[in-house]
N, CA and C of each residue as an Amber inpcrd file, in Angstrom:
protein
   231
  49.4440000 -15.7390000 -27.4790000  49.6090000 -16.6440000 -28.6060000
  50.1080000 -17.9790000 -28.0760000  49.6080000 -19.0560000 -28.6530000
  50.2400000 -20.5450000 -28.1490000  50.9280000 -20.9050000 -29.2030000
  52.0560000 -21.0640000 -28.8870000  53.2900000 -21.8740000 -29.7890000
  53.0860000 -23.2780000 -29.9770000  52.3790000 -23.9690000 -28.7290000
  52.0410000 -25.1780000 -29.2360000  51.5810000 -25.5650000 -30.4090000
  51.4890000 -26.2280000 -31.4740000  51.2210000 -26.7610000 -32.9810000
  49.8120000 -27.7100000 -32.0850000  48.2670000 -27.8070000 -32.9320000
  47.1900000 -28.4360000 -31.9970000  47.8890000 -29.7690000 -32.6550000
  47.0570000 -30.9510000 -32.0050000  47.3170000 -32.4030000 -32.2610000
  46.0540000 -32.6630000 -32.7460000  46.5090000 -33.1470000 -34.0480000
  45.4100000 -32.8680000 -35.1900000  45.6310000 -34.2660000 -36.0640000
  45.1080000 -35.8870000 -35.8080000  44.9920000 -36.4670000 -36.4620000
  44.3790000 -37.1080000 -37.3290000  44.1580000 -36.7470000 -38.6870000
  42.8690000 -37.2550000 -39.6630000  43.2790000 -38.3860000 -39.9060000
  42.7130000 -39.4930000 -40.6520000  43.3630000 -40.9400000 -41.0040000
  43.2810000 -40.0980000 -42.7970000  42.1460000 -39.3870000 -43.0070000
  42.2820000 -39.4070000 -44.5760000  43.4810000 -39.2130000 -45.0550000
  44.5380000 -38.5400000 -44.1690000  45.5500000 -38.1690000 -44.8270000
  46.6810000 -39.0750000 -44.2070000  47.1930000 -39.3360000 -45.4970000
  48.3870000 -40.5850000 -45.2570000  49.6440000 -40.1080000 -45.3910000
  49.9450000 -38.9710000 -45.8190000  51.7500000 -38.5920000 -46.0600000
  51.8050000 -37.2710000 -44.6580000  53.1750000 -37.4940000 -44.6490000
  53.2550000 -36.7340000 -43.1700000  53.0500000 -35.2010000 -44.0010000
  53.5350000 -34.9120000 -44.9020000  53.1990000 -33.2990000 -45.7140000
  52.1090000 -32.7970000 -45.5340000  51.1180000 -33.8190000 -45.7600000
  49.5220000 -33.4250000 -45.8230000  49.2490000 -32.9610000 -44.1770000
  49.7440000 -33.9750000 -42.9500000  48.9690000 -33.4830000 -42.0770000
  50.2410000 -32.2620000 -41.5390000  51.3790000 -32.4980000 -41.5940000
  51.7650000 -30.8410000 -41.3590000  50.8980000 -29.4860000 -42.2930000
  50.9070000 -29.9680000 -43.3300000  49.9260000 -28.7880000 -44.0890000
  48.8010000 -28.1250000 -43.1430000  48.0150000 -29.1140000 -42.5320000
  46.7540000 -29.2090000 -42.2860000  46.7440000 -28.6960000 -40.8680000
  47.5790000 -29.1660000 -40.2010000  48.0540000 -28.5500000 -38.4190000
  48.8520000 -27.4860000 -38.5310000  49.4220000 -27.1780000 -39.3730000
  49.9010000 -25.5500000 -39.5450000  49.1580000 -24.8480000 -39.9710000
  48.3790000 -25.2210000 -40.9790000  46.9710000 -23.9000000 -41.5710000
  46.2880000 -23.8780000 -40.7340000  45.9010000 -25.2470000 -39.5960000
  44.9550000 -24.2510000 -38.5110000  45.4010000 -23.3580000 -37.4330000
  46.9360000 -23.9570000 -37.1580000  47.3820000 -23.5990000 -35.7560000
  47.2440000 -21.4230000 -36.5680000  47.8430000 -21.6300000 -37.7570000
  48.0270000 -20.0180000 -38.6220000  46.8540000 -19.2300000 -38.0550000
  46.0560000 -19.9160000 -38.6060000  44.4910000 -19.4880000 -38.4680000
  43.5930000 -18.7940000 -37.0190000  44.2480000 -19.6910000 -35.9860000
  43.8460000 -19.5600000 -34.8660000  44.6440000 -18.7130000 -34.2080000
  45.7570000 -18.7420000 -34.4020000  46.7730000 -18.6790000 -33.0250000
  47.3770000 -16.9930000 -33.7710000  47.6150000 -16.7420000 -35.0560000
  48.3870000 -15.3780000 -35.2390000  47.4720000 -14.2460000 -35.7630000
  48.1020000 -13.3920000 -36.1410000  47.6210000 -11.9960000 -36.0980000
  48.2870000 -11.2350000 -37.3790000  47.9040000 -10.2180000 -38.1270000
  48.0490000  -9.9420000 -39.2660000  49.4440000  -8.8730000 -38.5290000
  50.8380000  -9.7270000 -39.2790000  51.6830000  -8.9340000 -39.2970000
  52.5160000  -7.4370000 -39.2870000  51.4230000  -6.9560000 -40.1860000
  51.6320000  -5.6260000 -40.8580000  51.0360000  -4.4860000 -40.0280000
  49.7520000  -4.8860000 -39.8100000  48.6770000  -4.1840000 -39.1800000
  48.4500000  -4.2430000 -37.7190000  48.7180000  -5.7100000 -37.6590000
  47.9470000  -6.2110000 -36.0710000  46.6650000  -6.2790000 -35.7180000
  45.7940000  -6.6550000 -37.0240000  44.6120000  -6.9830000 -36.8480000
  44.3950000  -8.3320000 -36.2150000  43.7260000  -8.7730000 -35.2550000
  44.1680000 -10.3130000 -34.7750000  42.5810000 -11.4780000 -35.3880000
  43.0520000 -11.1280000 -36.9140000  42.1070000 -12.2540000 -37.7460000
  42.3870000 -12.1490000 -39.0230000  42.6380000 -13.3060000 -39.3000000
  43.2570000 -13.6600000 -41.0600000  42.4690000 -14.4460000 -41.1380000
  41.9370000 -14.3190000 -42.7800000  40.9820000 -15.2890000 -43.3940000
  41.8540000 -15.7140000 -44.4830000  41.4320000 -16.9410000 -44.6510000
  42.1660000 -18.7720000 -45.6410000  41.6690000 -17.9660000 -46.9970000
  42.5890000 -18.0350000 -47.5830000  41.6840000 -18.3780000 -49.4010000
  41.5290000 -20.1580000 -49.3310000  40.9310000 -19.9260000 -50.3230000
  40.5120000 -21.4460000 -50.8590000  41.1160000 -21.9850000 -50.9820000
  41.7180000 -23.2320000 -50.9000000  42.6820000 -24.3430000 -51.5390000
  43.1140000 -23.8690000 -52.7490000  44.3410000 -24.2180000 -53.1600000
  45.0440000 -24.4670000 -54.2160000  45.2070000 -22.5910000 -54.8840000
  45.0200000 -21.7390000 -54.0740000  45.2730000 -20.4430000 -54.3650000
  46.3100000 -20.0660000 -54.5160000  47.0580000 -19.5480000 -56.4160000
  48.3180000 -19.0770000 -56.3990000  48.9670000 -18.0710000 -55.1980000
  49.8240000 -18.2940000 -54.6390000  51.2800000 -17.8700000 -53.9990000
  50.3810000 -16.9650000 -52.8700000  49.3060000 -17.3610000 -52.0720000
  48.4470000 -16.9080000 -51.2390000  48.0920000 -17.8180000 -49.9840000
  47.9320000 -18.2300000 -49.1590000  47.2800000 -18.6840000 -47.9930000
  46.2560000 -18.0550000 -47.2540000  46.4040000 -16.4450000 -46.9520000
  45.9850000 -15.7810000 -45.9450000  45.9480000 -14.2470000 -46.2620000
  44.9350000 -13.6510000 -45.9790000  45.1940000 -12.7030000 -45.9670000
  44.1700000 -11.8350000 -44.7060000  44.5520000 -10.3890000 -44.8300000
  43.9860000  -9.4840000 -43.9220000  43.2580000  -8.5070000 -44.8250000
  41.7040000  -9.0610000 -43.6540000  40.8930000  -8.3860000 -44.2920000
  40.3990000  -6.5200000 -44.2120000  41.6030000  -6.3400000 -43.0490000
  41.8220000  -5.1590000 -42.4510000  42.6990000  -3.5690000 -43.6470000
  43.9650000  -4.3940000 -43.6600000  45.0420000  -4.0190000 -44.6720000
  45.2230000  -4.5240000 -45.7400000  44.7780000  -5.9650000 -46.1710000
  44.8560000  -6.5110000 -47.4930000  46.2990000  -7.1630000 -47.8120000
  46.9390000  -7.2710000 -46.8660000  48.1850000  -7.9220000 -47.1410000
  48.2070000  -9.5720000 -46.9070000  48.6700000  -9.9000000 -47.7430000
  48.5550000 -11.3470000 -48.1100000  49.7490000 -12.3620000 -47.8600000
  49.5610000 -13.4160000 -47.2190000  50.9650000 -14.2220000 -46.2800000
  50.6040000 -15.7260000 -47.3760000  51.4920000 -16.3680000 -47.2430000
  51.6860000 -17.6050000 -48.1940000  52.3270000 -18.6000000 -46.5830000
  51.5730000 -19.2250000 -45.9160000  52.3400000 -20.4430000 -45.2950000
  53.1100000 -21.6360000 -45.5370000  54.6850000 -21.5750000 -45.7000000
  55.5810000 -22.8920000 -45.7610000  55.3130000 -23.7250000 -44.5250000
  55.3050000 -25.3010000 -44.7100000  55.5560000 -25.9550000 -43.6450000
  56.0790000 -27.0070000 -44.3930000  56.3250000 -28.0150000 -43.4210000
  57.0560000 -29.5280000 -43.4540000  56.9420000 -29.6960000 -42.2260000
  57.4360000 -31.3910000 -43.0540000  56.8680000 -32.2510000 -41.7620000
  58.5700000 -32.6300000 -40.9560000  60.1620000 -32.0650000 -42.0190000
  60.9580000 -31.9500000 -41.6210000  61.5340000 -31.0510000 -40.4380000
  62.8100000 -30.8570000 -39.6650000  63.2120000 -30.0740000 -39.2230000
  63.2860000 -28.6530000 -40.0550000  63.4280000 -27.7380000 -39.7330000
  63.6400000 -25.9910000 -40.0050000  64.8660000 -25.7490000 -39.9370000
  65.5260000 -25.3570000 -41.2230000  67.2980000 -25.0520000 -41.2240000
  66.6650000 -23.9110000 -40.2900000  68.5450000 -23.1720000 -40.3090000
  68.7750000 -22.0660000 -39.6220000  67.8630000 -20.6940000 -40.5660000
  68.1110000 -21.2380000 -41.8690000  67.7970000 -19.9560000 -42.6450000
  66.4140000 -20.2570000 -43.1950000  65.7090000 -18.8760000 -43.0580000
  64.5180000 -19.1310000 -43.4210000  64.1810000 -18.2790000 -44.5400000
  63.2510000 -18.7130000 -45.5970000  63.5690000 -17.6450000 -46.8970000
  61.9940000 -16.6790000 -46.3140000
């Protein structure tokens, strides 16, 4: 797995939220593996999908990705 985050600059997007959004849903996409199971491929729902991001098409368990473009407290919910 690469921890590196890719370097991912669009101009369409102008607020730093949008392109953390956008470099974390791919780095998700590429780089991890279904938690539960350890299937190593998660597929995106569509944009704007209630309390969903990802899921496994293996086990069916479904991950929601937080990001920011801030630092990460200690506590993570």
């Amino acid at each position: 797995m690469n921890l590196i985050l890719p370097d991912i600059f669009d101009s369409k997007y102008k607020s730093n939220s949008q392109r953390a959004r956008v470099i974390t849903e791919t780095w998700f996409k590429t780089e991890l593996y279904c938690p539960a199971c350890g299937y190593n491929s998660l597929i995106k729902f569509n944009n704007n999908e209630k309390m969903a991001d990802f899921f496994c098409e293996k086990c069916g368990e479904i991950y929601e990705l937080k990001s920011t473009s801030h630092n990460i407290s200690k506590n993570i919910i």
